[in-house]
Backbone as CSV, one residue per row, in Angstrom:
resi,resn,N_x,N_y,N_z,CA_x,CA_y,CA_z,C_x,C_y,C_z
1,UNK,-37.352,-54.939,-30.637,-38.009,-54.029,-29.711,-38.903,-54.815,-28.752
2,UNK,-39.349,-54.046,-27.507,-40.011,-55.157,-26.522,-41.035,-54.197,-26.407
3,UNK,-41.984,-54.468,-26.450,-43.521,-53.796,-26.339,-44.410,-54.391,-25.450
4,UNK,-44.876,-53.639,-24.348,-46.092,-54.105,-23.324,-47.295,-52.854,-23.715
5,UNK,-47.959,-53.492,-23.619,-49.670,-52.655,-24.343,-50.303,-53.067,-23.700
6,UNK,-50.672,-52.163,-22.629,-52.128,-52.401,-21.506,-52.078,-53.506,-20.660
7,UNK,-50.814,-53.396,-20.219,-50.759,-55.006,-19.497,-51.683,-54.635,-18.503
8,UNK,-52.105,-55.204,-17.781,-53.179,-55.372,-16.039,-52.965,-56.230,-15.646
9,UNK,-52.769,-56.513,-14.270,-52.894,-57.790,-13.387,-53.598,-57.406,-12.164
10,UNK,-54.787,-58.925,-12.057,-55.311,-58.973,-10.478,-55.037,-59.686,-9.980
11,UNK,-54.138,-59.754,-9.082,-53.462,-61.049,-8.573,-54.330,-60.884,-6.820
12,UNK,-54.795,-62.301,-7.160,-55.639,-62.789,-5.837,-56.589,-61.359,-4.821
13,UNK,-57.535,-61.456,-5.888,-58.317,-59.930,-5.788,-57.863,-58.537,-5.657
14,UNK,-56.322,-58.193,-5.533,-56.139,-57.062,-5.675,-55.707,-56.734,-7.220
15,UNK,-55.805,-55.118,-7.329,-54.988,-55.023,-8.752,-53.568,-54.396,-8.624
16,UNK,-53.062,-55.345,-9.171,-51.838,-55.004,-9.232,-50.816,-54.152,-10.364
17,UNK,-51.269,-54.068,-11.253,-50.963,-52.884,-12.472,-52.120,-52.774,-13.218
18,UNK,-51.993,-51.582,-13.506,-53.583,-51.381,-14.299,-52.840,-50.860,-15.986
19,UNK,-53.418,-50.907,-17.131,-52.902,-50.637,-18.148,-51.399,-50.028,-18.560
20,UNK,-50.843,-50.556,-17.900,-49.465,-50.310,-18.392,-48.638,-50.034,-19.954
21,UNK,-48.153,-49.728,-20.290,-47.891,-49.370,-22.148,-45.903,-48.652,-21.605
22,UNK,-45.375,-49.454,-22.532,-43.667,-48.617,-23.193,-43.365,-49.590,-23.932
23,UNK,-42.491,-49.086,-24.829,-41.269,-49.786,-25.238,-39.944,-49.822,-25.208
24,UNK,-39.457,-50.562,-25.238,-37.882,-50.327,-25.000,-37.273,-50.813,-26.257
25,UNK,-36.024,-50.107,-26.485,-35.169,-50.535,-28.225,-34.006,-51.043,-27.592
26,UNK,-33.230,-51.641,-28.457,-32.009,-52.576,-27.745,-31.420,-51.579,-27.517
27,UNK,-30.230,-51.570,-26.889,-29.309,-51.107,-26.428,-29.675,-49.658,-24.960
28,UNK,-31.015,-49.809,-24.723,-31.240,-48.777,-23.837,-31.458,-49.843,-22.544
29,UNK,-30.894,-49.050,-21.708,-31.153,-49.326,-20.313,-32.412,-48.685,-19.191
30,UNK,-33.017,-49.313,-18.738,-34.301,-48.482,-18.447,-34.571,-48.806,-17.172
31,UNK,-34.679,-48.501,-16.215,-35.077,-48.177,-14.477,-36.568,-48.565,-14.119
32,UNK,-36.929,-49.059,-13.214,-38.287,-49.299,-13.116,-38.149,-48.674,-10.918
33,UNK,-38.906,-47.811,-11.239,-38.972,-46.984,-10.117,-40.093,-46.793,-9.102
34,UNK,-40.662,-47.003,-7.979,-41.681,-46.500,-7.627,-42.105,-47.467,-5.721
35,UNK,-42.829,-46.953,-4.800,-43.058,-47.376,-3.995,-43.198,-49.065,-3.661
36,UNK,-43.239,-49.537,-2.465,-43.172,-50.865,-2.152,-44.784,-51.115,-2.514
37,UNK,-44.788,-52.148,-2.985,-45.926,-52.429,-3.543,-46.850,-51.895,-4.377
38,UNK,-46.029,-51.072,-5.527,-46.048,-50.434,-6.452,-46.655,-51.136,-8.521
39,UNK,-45.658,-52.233,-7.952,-46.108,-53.722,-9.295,-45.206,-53.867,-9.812
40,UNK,-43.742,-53.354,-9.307,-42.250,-53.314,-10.106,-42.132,-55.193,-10.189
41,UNK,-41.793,-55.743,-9.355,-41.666,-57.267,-9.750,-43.329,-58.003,-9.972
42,UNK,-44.196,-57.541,-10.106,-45.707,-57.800,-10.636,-45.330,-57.824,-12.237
43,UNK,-45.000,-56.657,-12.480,-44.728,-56.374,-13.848,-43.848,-57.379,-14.411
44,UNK,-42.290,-57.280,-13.835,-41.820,-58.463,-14.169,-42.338,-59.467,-14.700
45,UNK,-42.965,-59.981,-13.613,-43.167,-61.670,-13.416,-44.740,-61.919,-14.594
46,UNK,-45.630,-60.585,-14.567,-46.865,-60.564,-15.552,-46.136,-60.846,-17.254
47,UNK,-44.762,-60.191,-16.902,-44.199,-60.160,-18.675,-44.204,-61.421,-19.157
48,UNK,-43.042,-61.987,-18.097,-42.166,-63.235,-18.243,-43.754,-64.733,-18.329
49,UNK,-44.934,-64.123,-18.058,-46.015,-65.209,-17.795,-46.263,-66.062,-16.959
50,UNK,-45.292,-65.726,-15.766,-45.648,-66.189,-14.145,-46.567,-65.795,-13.041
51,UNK,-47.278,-65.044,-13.527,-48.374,-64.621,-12.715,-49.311,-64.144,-14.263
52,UNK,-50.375,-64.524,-13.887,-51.590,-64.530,-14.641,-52.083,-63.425,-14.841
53,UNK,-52.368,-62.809,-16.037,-52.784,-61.290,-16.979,-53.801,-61.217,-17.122
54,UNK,-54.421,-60.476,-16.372,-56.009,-60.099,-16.671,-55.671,-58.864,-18.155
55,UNK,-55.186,-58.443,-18.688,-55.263,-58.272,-19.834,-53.804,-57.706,-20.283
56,UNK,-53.826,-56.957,-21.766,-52.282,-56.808,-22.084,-51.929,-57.623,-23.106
57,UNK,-51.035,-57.052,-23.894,-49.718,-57.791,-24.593,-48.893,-57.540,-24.770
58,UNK,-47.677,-58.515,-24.476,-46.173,-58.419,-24.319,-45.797,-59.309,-25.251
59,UNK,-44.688,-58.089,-26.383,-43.976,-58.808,-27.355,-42.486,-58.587,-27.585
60,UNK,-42.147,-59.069,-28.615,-40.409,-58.695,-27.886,-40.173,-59.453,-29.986
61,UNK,-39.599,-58.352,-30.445,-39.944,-58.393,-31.905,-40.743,-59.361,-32.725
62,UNK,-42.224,-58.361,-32.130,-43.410,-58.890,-32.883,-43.646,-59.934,-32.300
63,UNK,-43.396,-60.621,-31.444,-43.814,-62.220,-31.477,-44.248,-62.563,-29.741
64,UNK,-45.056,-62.624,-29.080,-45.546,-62.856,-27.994,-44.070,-63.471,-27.029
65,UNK,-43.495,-62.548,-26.024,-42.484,-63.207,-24.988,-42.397,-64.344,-24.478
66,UNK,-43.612,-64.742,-24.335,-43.828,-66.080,-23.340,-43.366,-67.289,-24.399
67,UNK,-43.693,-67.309,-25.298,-42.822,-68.447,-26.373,-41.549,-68.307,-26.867
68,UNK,-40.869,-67.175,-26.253,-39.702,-66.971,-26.630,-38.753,-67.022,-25.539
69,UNK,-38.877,-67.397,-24.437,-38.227,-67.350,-22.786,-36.788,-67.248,-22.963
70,UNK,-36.468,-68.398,-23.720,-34.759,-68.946,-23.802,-34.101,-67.421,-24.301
71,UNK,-34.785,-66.541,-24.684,-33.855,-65.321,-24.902,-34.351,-64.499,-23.363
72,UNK,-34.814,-64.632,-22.618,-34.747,-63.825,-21.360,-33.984,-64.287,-20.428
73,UNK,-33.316,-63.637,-20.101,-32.732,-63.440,-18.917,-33.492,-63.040,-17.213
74,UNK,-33.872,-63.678,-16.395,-34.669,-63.183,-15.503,-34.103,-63.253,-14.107
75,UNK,-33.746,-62.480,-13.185,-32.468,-61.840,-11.968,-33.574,-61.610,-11.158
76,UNK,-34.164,-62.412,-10.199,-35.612,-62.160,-9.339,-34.926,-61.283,-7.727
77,UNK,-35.556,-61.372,-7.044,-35.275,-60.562,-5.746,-34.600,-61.617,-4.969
78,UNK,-33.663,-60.800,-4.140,-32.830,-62.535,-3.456,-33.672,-62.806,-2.432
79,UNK,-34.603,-62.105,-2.226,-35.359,-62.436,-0.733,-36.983,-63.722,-1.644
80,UNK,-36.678,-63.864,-2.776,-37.403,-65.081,-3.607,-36.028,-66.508,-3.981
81,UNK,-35.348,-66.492,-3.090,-34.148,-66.997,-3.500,-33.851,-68.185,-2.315
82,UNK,-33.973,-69.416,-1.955,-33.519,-70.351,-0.833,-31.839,-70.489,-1.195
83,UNK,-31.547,-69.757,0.137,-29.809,-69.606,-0.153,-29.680,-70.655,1.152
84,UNK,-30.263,-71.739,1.415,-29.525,-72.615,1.973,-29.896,-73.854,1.384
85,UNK,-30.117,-73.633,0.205,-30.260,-74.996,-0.980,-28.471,-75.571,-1.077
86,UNK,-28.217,-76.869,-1.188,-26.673,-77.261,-0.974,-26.430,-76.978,-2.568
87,UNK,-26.142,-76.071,-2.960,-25.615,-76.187,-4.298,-23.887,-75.102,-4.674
88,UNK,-23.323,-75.279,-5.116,-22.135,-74.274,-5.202,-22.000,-73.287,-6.518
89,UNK,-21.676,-72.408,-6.399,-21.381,-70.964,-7.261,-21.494,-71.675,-8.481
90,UNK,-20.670,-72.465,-8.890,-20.362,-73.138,-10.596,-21.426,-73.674,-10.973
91,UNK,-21.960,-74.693,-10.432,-23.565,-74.836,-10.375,-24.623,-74.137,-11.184
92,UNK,-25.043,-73.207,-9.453,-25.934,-72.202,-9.975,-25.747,-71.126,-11.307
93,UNK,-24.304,-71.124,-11.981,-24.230,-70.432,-13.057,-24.407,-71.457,-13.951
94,UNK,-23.933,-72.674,-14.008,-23.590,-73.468,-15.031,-25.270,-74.060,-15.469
95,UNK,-26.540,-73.477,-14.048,-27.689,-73.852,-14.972,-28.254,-73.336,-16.119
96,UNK,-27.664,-71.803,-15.886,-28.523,-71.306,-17.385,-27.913,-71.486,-18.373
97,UNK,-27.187,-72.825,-18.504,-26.904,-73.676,-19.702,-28.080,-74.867,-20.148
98,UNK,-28.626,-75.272,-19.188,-29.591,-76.463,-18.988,-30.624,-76.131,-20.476
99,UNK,-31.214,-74.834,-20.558,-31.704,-74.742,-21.607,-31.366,-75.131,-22.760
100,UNK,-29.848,-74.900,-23.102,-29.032,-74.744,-24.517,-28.911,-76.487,-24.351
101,UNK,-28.797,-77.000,-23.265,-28.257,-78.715,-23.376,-29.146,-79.624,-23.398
102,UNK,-29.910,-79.611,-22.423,-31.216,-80.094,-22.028,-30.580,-80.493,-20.687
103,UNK,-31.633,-80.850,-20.207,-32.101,-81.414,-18.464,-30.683,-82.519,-18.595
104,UNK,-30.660,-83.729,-18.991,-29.686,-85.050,-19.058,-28.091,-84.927,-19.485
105,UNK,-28.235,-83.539,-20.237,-27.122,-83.893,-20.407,-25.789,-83.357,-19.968
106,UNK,-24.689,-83.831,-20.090,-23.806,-83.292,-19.191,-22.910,-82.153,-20.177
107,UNK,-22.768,-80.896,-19.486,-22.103,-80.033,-19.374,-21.104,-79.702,-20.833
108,UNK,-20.937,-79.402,-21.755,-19.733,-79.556,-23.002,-18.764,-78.374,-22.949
109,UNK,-18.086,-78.412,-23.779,-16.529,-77.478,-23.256,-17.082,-76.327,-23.579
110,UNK,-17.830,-75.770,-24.532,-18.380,-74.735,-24.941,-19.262,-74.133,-23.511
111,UNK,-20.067,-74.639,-22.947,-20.657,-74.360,-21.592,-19.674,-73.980,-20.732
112,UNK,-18.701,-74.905,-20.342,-17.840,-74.532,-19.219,-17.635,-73.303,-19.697
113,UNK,-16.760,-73.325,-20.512,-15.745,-72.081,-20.711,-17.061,-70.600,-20.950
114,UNK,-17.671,-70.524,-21.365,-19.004,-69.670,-21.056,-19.053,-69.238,-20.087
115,UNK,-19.658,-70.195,-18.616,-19.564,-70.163,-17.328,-18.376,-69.496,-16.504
116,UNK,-17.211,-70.193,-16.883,-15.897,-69.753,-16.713,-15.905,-68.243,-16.768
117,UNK,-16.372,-67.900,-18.124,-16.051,-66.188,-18.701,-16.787,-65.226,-17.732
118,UNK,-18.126,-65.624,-17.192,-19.137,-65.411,-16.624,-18.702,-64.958,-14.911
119,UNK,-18.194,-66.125,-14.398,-17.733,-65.968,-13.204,-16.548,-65.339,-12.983
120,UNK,-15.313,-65.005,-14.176,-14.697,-64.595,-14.334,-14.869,-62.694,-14.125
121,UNK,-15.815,-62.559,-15.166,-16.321,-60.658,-15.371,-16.903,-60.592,-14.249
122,UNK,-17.358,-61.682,-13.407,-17.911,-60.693,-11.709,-17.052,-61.223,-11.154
123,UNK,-15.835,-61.224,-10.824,-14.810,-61.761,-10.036,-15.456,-62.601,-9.309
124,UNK,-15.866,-64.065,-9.838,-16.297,-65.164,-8.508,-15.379,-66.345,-8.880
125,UNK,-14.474,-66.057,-10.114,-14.354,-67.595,-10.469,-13.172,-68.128,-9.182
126,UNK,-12.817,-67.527,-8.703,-11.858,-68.104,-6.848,-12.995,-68.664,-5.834
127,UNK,-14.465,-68.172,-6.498,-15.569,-68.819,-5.162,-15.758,-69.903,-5.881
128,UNK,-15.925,-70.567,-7.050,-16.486,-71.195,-7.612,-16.839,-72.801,-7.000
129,UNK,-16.390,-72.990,-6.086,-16.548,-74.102,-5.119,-17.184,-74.117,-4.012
130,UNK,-17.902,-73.057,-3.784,-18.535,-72.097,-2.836,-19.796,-72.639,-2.820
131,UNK,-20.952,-73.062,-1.092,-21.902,-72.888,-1.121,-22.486,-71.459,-1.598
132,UNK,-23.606,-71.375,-2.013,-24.270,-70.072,-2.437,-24.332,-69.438,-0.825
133,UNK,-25.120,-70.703,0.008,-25.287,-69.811,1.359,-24.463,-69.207,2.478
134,UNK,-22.558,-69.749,1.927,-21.523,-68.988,2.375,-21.077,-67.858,1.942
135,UNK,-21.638,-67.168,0.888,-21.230,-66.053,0.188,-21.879,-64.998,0.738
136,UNK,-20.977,-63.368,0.910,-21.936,-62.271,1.046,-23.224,-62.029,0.257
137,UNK,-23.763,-60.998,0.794,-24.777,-60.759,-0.028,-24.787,-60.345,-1.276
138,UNK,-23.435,-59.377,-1.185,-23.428,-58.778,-2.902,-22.552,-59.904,-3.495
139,UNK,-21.415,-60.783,-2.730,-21.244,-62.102,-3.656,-22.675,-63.107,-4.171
140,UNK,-22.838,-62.821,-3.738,-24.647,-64.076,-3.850,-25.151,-63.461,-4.873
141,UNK,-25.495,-61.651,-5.351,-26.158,-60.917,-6.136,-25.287,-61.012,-7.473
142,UNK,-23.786,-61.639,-7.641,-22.768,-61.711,-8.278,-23.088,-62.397,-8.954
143,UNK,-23.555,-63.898,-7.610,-23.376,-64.983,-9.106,-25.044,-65.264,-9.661
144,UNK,-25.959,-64.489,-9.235,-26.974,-64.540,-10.543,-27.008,-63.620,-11.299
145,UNK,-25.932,-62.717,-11.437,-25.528,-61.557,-12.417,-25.072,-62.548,-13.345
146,UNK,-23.886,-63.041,-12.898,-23.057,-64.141,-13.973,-24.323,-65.666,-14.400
147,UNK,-24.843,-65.836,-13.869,-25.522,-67.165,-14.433,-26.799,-66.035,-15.246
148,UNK,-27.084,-65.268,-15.116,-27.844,-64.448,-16.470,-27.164,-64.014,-17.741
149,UNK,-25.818,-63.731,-17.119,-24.756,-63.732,-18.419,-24.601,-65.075,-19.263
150,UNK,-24.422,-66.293,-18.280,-24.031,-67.035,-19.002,-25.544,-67.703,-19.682
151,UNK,-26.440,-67.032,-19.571,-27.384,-67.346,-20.348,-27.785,-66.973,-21.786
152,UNK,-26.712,-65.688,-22.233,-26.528,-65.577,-22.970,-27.699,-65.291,-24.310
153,UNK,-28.410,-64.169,-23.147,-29.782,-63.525,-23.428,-29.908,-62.255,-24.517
154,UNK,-31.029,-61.662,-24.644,-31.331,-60.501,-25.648,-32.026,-59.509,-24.360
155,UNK,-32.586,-59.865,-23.590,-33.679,-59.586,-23.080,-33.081,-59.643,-21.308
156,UNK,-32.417,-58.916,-20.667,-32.498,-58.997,-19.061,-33.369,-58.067,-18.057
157,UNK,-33.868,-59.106,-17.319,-34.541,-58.236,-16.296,-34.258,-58.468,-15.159
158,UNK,-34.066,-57.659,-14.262,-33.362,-57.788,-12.976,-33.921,-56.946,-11.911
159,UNK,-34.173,-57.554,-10.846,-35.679,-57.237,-10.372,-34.586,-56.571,-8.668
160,UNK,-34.552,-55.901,-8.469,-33.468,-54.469,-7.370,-32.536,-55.418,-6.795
161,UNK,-31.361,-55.259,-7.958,-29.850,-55.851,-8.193,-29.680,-55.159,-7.227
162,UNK,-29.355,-54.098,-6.631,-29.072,-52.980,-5.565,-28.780,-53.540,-4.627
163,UNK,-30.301,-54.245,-3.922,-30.384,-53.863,-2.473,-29.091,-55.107,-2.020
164,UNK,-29.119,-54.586,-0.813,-28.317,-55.435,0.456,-26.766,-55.674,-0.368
165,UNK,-26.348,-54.764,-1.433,-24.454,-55.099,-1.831,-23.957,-53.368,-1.395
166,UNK,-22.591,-53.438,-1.018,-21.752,-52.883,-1.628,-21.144,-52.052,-2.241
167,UNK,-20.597,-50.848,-1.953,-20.154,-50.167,-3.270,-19.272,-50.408,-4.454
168,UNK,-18.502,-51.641,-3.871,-17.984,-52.301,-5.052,-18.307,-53.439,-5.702
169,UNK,-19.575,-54.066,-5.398,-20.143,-54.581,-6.042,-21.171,-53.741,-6.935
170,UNK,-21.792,-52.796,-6.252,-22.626,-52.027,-7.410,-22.173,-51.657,-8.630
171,UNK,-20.619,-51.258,-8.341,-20.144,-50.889,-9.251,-19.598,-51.973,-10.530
172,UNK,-19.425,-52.860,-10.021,-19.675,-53.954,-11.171,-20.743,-54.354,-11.738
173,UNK,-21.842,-53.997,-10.823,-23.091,-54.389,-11.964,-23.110,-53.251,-12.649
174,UNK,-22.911,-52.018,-12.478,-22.903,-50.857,-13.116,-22.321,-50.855,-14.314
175,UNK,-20.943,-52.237,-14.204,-20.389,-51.780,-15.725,-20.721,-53.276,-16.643
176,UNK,-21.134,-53.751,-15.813,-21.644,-55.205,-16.729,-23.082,-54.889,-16.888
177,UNK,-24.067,-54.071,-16.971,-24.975,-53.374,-17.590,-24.200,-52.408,-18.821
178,UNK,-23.131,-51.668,-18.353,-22.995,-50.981,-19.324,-22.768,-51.582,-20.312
179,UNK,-21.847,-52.814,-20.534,-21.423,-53.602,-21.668,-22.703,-54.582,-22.246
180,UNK,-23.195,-54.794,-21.267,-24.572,-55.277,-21.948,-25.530,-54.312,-23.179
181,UNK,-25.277,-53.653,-22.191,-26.098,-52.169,-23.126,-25.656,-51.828,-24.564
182,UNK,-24.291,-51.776,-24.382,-23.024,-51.695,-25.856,-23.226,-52.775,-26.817
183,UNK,-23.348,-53.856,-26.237,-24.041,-54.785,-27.112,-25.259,-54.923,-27.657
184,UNK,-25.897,-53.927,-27.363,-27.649,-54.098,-28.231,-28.504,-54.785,-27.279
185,UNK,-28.326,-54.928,-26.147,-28.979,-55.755,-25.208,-30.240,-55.177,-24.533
186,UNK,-31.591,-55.540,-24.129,-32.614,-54.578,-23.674,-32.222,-55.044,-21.927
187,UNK,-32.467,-53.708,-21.184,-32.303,-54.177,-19.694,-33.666,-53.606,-19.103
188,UNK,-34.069,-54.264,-18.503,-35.021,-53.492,-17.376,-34.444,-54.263,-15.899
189,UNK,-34.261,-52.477,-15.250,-33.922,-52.995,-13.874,-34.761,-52.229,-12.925
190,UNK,-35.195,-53.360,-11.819,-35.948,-52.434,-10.661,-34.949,-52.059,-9.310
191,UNK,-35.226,-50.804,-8.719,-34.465,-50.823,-7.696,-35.550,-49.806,-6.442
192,UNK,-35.478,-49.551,-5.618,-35.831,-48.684,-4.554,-34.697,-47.598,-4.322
193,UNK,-33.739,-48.423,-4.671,-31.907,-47.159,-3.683,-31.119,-46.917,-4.943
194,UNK,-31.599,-46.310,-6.016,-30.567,-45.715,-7.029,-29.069,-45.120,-6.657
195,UNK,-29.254,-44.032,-5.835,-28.198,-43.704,-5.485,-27.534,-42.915,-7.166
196,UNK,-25.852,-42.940,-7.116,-25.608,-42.365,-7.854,-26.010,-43.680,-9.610
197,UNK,-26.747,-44.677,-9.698,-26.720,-45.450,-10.412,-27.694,-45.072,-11.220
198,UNK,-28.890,-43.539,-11.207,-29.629,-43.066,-11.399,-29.198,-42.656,-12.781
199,UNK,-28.279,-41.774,-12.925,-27.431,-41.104,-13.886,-26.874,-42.138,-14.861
200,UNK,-26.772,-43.312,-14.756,-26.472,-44.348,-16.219,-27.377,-44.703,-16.189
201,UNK,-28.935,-44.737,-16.307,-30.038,-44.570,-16.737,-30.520,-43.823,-18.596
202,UNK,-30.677,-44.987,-18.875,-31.489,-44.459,-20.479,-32.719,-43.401,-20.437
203,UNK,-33.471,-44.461,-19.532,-34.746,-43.556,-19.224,-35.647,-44.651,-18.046
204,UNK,-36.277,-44.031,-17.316,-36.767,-44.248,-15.801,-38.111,-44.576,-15.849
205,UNK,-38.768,-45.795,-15.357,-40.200,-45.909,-15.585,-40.889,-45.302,-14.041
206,UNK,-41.799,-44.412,-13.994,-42.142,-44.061,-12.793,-43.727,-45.354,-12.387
207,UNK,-43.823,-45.982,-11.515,-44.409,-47.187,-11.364,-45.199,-46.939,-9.859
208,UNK,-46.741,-46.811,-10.258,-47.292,-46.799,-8.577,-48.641,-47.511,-9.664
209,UNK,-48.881,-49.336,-10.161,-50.165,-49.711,-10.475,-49.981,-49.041,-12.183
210,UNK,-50.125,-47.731,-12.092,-49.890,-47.653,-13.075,-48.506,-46.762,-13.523
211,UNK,-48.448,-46.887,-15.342,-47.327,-45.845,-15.501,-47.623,-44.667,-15.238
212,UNK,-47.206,-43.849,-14.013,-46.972,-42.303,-13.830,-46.153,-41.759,-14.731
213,UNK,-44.800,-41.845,-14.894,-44.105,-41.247,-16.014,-43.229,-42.211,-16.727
214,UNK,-42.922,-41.814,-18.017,-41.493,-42.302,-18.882,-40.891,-41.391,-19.418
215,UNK,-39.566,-41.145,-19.471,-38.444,-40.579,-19.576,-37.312,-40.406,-19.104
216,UNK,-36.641,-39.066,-19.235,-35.166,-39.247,-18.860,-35.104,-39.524,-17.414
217,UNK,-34.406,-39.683,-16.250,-34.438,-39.471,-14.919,-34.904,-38.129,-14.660
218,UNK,-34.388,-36.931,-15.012,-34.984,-35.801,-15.051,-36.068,-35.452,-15.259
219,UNK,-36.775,-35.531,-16.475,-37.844,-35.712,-16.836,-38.864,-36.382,-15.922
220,UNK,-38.601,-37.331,-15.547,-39.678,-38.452,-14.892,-39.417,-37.735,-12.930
221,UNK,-38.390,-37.612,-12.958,-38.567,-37.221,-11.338,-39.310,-35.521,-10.575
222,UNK,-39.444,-35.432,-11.465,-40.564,-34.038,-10.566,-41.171,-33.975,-9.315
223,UNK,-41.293,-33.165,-8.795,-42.129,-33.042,-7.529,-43.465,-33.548,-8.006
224,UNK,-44.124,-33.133,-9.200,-45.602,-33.231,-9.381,-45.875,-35.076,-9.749
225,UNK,-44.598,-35.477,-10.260,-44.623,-37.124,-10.311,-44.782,-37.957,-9.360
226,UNK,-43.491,-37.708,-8.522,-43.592,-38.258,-7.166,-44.575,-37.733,-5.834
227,UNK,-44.926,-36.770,-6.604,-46.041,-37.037,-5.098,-47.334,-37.915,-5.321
228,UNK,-47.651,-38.279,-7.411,-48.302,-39.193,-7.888,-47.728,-40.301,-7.384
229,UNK,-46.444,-40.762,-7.396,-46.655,-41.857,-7.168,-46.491,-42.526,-5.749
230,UNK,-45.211,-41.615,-4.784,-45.353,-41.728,-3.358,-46.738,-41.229,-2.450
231,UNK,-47.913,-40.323,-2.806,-48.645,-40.205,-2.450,-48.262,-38.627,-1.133
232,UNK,-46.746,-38.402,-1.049,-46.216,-37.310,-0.011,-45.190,-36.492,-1.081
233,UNK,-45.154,-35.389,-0.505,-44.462,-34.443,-1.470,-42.773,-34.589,-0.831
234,UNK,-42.101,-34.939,-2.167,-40.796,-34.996,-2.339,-39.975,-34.253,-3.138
235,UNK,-38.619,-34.001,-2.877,-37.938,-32.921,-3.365,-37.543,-33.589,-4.966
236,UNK,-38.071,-32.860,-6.185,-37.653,-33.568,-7.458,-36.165,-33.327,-7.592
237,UNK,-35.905,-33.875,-8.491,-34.530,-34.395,-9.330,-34.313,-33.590,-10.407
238,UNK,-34.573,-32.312,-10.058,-33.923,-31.484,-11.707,-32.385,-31.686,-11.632
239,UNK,-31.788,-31.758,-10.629,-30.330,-31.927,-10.904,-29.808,-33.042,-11.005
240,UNK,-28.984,-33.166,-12.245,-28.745,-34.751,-12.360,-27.943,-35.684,-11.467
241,UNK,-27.336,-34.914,-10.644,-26.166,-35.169,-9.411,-26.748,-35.472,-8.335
242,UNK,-28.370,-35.400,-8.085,-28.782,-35.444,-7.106,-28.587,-36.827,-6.756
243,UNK,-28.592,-37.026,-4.968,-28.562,-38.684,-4.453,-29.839,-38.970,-4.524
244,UNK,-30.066,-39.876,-5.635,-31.393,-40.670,-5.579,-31.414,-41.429,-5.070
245,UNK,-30.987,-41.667,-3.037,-31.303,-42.476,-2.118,-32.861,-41.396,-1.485
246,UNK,-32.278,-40.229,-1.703,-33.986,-39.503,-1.392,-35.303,-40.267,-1.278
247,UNK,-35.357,-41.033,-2.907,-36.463,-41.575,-3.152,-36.204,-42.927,-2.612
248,UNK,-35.698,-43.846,-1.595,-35.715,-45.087,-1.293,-37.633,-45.533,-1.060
């Protein structure tokens, strides 16, 4: 189980989440929802121990996250991403092996073929010779889908896989979450543009600083929520069909 208890962050005099509290159990998939500059990748990055915690604790069965990294998986925003670094597709997947090998050493058949499988389930392994900075955008969002796979985590967080792909790329992250999920895997994903991706949702964190709501998408999307957390009155989500591009 992954447990955050009162996290807070003040990052460079502002506050950026104030007592935060959920848990998540394996195999649920969970949404992190809420306005631009809200603390959705604050939160992130406060979990993972890249930005500094004015208070809180984050554990991930019983045992403090930050000493346990090599089981996280972490999918940051591509606009935190230098896509004109010279490196190619096979590469950038084949690093989140570096952990399992170390820094020196070179690559073993067990890695490749990992990597291989990886680039394979997001259809890149035909780019695999590919600068990163020749690829579309939702190819680019592909292959740090696959180099988090091939990291071969407990724990993914993926900070709005969404923006700037595709409908057929969404739809592959849609089902390589789902199989993640089938496997006992914990996900937290942030997005702004749900869209119909709302509805394979476990349950939805509503996020403005602090937690406004947790629960189902239904549950959590109300008029009386979102006007907590957008600050303007918006049409809620009792229907589960609704386009949750509404709330971008």
């Amino acid at each position: 189980m992954l447990e955050v208890h009162q996290l807070a962050v003040n990052y460079r005099g502002i506050r950026g989440l104030e007592a935060v509290s959920f848990r998540v159990e394996p195999g649920q998939l969970v949404g992190v929802m809420g306005p631009n500059g809200a603390g959705k990748s604050t939160m992130f990055k406060a979990m993972l121990g890249l930005v500094p915690r004015l208070g809180g604790v984050v554990q991930y069965c019983t045992c403090p996250l930050h000493c346990q990294l090599e089981r996280v998986a972490y999918v940051p925003q591509r606009s935190q991403i230098d896509w004109d670094y010279p490196i190619t597709v096979w590469n950038v997947v084949m690093m989140a092996r570096t952990r399992h090998l170390g820094w020196f050493r070179r690559p073993d058949r067990a890695s490749k073929e990992i990597v291989r499988m990886a680039l394979e389930q997001l259809n890149l392994l035909d780019l695999r010779d590919r600068r990163i900075g020749d690829l579309s955008g939702g190819q680019q969002q592909r292959v740090f889908l696959a180099r988090a796979l091939a990291q071969q985590a407990d724990l993914f967080l993926f900070d709005e896989p969404f923006t700037g792909v595709d409908k057929a790329t969404e739809a592959i992250i849609l089902d390589v979450l789902a199989q993640l999920r089938a496997k006992g895997k914990i996900l937290l994903v942030s997005s702004h543009e749900w869209g119909g991706a709302l509805s394979h949702l476990d349950r939805l964190l509503l996020l403005n600083q602090r937690l406004i709501a947790d629960g189902s998408p239904q549950q959590v999307m109300t008029s009386e929520n979102l006007q907590q957390a957008y600050g303007t009155p918006l049409q809620s989500c009792s229907d589960p069909d609704l386009d949750a591009n509404l709330f971008c």
